[in-house]
N, C-alpha and C positions, 0 to 999 in steps of 0.2 A: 345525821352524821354517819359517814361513811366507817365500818369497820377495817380495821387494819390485817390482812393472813398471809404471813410468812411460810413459803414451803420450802425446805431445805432437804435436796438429797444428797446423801453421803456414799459416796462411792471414789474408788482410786480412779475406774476404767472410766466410769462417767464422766468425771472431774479432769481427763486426759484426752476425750474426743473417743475414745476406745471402743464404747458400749455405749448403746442407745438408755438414753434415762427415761424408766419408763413409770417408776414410781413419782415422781413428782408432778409428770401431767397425770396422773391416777389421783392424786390427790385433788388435783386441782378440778377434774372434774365430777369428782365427788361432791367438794363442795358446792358446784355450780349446781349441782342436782338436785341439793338440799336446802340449800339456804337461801331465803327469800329476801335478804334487807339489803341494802347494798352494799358491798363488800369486794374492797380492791386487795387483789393476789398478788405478792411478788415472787419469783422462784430462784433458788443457788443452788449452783453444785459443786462440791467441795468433795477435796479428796478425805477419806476415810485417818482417821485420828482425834484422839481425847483432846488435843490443841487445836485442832481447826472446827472441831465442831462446837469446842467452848468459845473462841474468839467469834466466830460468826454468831454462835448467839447472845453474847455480850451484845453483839451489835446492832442486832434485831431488837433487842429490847432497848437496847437507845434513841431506835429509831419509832420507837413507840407502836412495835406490833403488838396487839391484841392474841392472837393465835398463832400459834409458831407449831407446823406441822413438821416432823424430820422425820424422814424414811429411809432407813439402810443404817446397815452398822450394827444392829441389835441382837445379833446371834453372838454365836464362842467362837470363833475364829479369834484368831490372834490379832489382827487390824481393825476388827469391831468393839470401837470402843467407843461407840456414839453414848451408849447412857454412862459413860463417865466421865466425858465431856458436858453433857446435860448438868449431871451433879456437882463440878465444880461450879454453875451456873446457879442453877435454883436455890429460892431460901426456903421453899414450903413441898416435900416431896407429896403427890397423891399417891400412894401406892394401890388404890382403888382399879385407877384405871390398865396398871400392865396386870394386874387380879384379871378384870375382867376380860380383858383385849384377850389374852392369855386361855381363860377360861370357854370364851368365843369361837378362837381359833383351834383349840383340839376339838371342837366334834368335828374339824373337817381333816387335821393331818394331827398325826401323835408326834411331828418333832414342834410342834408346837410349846412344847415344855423348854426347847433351849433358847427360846426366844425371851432377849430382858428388854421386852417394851416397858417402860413408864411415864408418867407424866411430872409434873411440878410449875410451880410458878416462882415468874422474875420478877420484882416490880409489878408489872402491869398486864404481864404477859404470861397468857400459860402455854407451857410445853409439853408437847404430846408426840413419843415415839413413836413408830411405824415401822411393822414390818418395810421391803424393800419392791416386793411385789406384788401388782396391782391389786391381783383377787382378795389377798393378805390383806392388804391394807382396808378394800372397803368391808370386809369383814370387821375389823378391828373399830372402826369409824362407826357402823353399825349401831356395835356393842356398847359403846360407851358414850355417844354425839349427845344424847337428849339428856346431859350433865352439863354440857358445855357451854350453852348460852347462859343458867345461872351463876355456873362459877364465873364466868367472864364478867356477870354482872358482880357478885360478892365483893371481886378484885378492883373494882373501878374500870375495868376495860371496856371497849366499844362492846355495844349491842349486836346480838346475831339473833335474828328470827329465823326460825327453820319451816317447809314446807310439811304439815302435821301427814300428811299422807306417807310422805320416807319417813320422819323422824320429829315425833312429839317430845319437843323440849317442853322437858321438866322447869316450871318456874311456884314456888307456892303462890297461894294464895293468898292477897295483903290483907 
């Protein structure tokens, strides 16, 4: 069975033809680096706000994605309001993962701290903030990836194998 990954970048200038979207083929090629089972991508770009980025993911998770990647939106800017659009969404926050992500990305820059990456799960689907640019984000993916194939299993979601040479997903032992 084929896994379901949702990449959503949030951006005004993106979402407007303005600016080159460059986090979400970053995303997408990350995962193609990583992950070994098969697994079909879809991508959106949507302007920046706590309403468009909860209605698209209401609808990601309707549409029964497995892994819902979103990049952009997660600093202090006054228009970034991608994790409060996340949280009118999710019913199980991890706060694990914006720990780590977080914890990852300062040994390479110290504004690392104003960044509110998180994660959570919908339903079936888990959600994982992202910085907006690229080196960010595969940082971020790094840090936290070899959690993700279990939890995806825990929640009932599709299966993801990852390639043990990038990234040894964690599965215990039965």
């Amino acid at each position: 069975m084929t896994a379901r990954a949702a990449i959503v970048t949030v951006s005004d200038r993106a979402s407007r033809g303005e600016y080159e979207d460059k986090g979400g083929p970053a995303a997408e090629a990350w995962l193609g680096g990583v992950v070994t089972s098969p697994l079909s991508i879809t991508r959106d770009i949507i302007p920046d706000g706590r309403a468009s980025v909860a209605a698209t993911l209401r609808r990601l998770v309707a549409e029964g994605a497995d892994l819902i990647l979103v990049t952009g939106g997660t600093g202090p800017a006054p228009r970034d309001e991608t994790p409060e659009g996340v949280a009118d969404v999710v019913e199980k926050e991890l706060a694990g993962f914006g720990e780590e992500m977080r914890r990852a990305s300062l040994r390479e820059v110290p504004t690392a701290i104003l960044s509110r990456q998180s994660a959570g799960i919908a339903g079936k689907s888990l959600i994982i903030t992202l910085p907006g640019k690229p080196a960010a984000i595969a940082t971020c993916l790094d840090a936290v990836f070899a959690a993700v194939p279990y939890c995806l299993d825990l929640i009932g979601a599709g299966r993801i194998d990852t390639d043990p040479a990038r990234i040894k997903a964690f599965r215990p032992k039965a």
